[in-house]
C-alpha positions in Angstrom: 69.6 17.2 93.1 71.0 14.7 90.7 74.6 14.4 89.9 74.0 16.0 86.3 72.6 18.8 88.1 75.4 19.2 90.5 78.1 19.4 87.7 75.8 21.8 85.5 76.1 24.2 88.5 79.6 24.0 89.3 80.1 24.1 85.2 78.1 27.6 85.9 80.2 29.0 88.3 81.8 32.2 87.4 86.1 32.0 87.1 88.2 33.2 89.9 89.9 36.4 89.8 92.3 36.8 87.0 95.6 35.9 88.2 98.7 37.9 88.6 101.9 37.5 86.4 104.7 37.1 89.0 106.1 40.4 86.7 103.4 42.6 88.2 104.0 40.9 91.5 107.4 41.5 91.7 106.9 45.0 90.3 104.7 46.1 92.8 106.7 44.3 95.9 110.2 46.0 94.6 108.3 49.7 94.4 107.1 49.3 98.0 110.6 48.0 98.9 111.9 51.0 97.6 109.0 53.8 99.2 109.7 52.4 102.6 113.2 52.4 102.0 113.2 56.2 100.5 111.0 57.4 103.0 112.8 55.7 105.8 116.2 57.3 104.9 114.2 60.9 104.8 112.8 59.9 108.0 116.5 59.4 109.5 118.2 62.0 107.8 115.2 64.3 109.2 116.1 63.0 112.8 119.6 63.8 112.6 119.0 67.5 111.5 116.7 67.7 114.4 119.3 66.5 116.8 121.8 69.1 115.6 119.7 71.1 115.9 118.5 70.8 119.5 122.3 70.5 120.2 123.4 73.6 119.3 120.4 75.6 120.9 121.3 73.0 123.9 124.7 74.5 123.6 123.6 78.4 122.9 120.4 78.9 125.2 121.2 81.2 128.5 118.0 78.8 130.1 119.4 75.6 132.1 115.4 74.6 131.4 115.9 75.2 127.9 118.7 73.5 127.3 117.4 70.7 129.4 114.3 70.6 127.2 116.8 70.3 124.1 118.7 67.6 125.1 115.4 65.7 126.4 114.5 66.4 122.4 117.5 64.9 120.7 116.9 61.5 123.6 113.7 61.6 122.4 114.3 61.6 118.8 117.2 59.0 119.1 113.7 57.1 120.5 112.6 57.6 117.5 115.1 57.2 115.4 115.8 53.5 117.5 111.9 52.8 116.8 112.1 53.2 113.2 114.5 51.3 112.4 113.5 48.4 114.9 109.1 49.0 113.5 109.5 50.4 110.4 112.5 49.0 108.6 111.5 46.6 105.7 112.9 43.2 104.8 114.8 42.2 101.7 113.2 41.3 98.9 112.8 37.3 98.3 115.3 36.2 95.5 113.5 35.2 91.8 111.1 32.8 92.4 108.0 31.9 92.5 105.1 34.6 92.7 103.9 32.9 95.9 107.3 34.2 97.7 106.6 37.9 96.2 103.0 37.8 97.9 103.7 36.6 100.9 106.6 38.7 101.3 104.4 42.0 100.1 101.5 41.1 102.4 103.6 40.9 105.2 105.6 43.9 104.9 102.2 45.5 103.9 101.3 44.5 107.4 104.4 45.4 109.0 103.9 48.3 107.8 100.3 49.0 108.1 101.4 48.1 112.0 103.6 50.7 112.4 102.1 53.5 110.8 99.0 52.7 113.2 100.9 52.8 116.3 103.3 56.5 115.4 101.8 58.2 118.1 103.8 56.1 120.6 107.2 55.6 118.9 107.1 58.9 117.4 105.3 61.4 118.4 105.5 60.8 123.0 109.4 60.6 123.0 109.2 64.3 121.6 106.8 65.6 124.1 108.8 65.7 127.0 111.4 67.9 125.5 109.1 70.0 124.2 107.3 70.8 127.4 110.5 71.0 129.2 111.5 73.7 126.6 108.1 75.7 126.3 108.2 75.5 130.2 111.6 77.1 129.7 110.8 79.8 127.5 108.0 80.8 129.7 110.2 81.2 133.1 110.4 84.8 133.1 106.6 85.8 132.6 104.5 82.6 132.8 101.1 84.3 132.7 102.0 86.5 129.6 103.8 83.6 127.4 102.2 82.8 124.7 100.9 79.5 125.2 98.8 78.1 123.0 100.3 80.1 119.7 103.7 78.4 120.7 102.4 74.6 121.7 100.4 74.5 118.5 103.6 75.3 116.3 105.1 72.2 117.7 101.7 70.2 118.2 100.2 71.0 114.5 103.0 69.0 112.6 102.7 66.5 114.6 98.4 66.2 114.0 99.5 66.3 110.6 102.1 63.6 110.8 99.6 61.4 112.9 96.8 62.0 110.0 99.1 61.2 107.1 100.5 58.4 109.0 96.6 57.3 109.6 95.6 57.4 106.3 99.1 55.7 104.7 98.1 53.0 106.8 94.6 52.6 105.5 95.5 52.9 102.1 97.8 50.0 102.9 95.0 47.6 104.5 93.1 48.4 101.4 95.9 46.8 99.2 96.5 44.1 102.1 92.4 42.9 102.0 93.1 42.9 97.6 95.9 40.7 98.1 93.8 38.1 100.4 91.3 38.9 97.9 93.4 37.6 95.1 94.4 34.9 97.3 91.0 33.0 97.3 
């Protein structure tokens, strides 16, 4: 190939990928901000209604399992709480600037993110098993073989499935938007 040829083929080359205006960038970075930090305050607000919640059956059951298993819930979910706001917390926003700053920021808490939501089952959903067993144990002192097992371990076991799922599929709907940004990027 001759050097006419060579520059009628990188002539040919189809453009990248239409940039971005830093106004969409910034849009899109200061929505997610503000998901993570929506969902975040349900998430804490959620955790505290738990805790007083265990803590006055803690205070009221006639069991000493029960309340045991109460008060091993609210430790667990101040585990939680602890791991959400040390995983899941987001960073600030860059200040105006360049779009670069906005994309880099959003890809990372993207992946931050993406990270966290992956990994729930062990900073969410373990610290609350303990207590839960302890509490279910508890219930079923008195007649073991005639508790009702599984009817009671799936009404604390089926939100959390769902919690795992949704958490599962938040976090693939985020490395979708991660691999379009690196996309973008090329």
């Amino acid at each position: 190939m001759n050097d006419q040829e060579l520059k009628s083929m990188w002539k040919s080359q189809p453009l990248a990928a239409e940039t971005v205006s830093l106004d969409a960038v910034r849009g899109a970075a200061q929505g997610f901000h503000a998901t993570v930090v929506r969902r975040n305050r349900y998430e804490e607000w959620s955790c505290y209604v738990v805790m007083l919640v265990f803590g006055y059956f803690a205070w009221q059951l006639p069991s000493m399992t029960m309340r045991a298993g109460c008060v091993l819930v609210i430790l667990g979910t101040l585990v939680m709480l602890y791991q959400l706001r040390k995983r899941a917390a987001i960073g600030a926003l860059p200040g105006l600037g360049l779009a670069d700053s906005y994309v880099a920021y959003f890809r990372a808490e993207l992946v931050r993110q993406r990270d966290a939501l992956r990994s729930i089952w062990l900073w969410y959903i373990s610290p609350a098993v303990p207590g839960i067993a302890v509490l279910l144990w508890g219930m079923a002192e008195n007649d073991p073989s005639g508790f009702p097992w599984w009817p009671m371990a799936a009404l604390f076991v089926l939100p959390f499935g769902v919690a795992f799922w949704m958490n599962l599929a938040a976090a693939r709907k985020m490395q979708r938007k991660i691999d379009e940004l690196d996309a973008s990027a090329r």
